[in-house]
Residue, then its C-alpha position, 0 to 999 in steps of 0.5 A: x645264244x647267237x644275239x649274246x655271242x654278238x653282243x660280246x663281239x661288239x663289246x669287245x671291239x669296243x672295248x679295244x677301241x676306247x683303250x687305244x683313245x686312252x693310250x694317248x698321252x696329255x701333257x702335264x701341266x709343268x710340261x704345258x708351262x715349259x712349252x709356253x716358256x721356251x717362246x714363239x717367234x711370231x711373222x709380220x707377213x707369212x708372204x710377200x708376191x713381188x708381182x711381175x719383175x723384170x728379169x735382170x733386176x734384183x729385188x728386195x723385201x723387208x720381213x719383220x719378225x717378233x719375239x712373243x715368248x717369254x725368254x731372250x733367244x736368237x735366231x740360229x739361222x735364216x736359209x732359202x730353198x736355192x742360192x737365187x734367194x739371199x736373207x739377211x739379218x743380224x746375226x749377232x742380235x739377241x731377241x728380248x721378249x717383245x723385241x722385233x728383228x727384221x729380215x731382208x730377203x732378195x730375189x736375183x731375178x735371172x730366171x723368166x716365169x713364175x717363182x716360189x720360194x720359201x725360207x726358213x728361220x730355224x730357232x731355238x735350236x730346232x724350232x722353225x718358221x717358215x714365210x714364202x716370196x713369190x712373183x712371176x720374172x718377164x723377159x725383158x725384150x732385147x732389141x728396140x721397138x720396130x718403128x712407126x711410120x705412121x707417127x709420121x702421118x701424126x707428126x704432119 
């Protein structure tokens, strides 16, 4: 009696447990499709590192951007993290499948040390991409270099 009283536990529990796997929801085929034909929008480069900049010097770098789907959109909107970042991009442009914008990102450079940054295009009404710029800002020194008495001894 007790082997069949576990033997049910068990079952049970099964049971249970294979219902909630077959609860989850797979997508129809005409949802499959209109997920496909709303479109992608495909990066270039999902980041760029600037590398060592000195500060005080903006920077620039040209992101280009893909239109993979199968319908014509635009891109809604193109937004940094902070107000150091500015992307710019034709804002009026339409996408054609196939078709490619660029985007140019700047980074004003004023803070010494390391940054990281992400911007995001929001698409598509609330589709997103995100790529990242990074680098590292060294201060630049603020007097002249001490002189060398010993490039006289050169010079002789």
């Amino acid at each position: 009696m007790k082997k069949f009283i576990i033997g049910l536990f068990f079952t049970t529990i099964g049971l249970v447990s294979f219902a909630q796997q077959a609860a989850v929801a797979i997508p129809t085929k005409v949802e499959a499709e209109s997920a496909a034909s709303q479109g992608t929008l495909t990066l270039k480069e999902a980041e760029f590192n600037f590398g060592k900049i000195p500060q005080g010097k903006p920077v620039t770098h040209v992101f280009s951007v893909k239109n993979t789907g199968t319908t014509p959109y635009k891109l809604d909107n193109v937004q940094a993290s902070c107000g150091c970042t500015t992307p710019v991009w034709d804002k009026d442009k339409v996408l054609a499948p196939g078709e490619s914008i660029d985007i140019t990102v700047g980074y004003n450079a004023a803070a010494e040390g390391p940054f990281t940054k992400p911007v995001t295009i929001t698409y598509e009404g609330s589709q997103t991409k995100q790529f990242i710029i990074k680098g590292e800002v060294w201060k630049t020194p603020t007097e002249s270099a001490p002189a060398n008495e010993k490039m006289n001894d050169i010079k002789n």
